[in-house]
C-alpha positions in Angstrom: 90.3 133.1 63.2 87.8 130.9 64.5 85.9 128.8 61.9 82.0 129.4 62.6 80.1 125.6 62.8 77.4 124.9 59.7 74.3 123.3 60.7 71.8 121.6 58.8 69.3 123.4 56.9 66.6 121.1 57.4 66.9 119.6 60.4 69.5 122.3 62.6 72.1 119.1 63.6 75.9 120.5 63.6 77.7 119.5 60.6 81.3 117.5 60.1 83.6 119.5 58.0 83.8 116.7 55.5 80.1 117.0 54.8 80.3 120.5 54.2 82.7 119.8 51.9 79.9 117.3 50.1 77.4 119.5 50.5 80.1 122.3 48.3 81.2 119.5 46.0 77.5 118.2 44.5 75.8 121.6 45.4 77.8 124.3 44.0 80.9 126.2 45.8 78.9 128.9 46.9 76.3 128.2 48.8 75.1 129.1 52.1 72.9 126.4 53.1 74.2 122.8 53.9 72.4 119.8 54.7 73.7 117.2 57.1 74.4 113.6 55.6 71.1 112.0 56.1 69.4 115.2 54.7 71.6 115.4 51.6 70.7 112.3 50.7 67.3 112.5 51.3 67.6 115.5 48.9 69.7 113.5 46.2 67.2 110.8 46.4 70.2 108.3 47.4 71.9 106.3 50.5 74.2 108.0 52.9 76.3 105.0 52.7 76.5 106.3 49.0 77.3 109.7 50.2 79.7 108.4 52.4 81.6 106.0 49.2 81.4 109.4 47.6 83.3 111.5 50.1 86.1 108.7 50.0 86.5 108.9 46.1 86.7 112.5 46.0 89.3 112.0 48.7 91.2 109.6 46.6 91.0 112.0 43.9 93.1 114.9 45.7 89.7 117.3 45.6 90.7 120.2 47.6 87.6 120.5 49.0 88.2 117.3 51.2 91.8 118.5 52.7 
């Protein structure tokens, strides 16, 4: 099974799977349209190096999301 890539939603760049798994973690588990990092936090009206802090914590935390 061959996992299809996610691109951004605003600006078409390819997204890492650890961003997805932002985009799934603040955004809500189903959706269908992901933004890359500098997108997202254009969106959340915050830094990428936050977003980036953020993915580590969650990581830290066990979310299943991030494995």
């Amino acid at each position: 099974m061959k996992t299809q890539l996610k691109k951004c939603f605003a600006c078409n760049s390819i997204i890492v799977k650890d961003i997805v798994a932002l985009n799934k973690k603040v955004l809500g588990r189903n959706i269908e349209k992901f933004f890359c990092l500098a997108c997202l936090a254009d969106y959340l009206e915050i830094t990428p190096d936050e977003l980036l802090e953020s993915i580590q914590q969650f990581k830290e935390q066990g979310c299943s999301l991030f494995k």
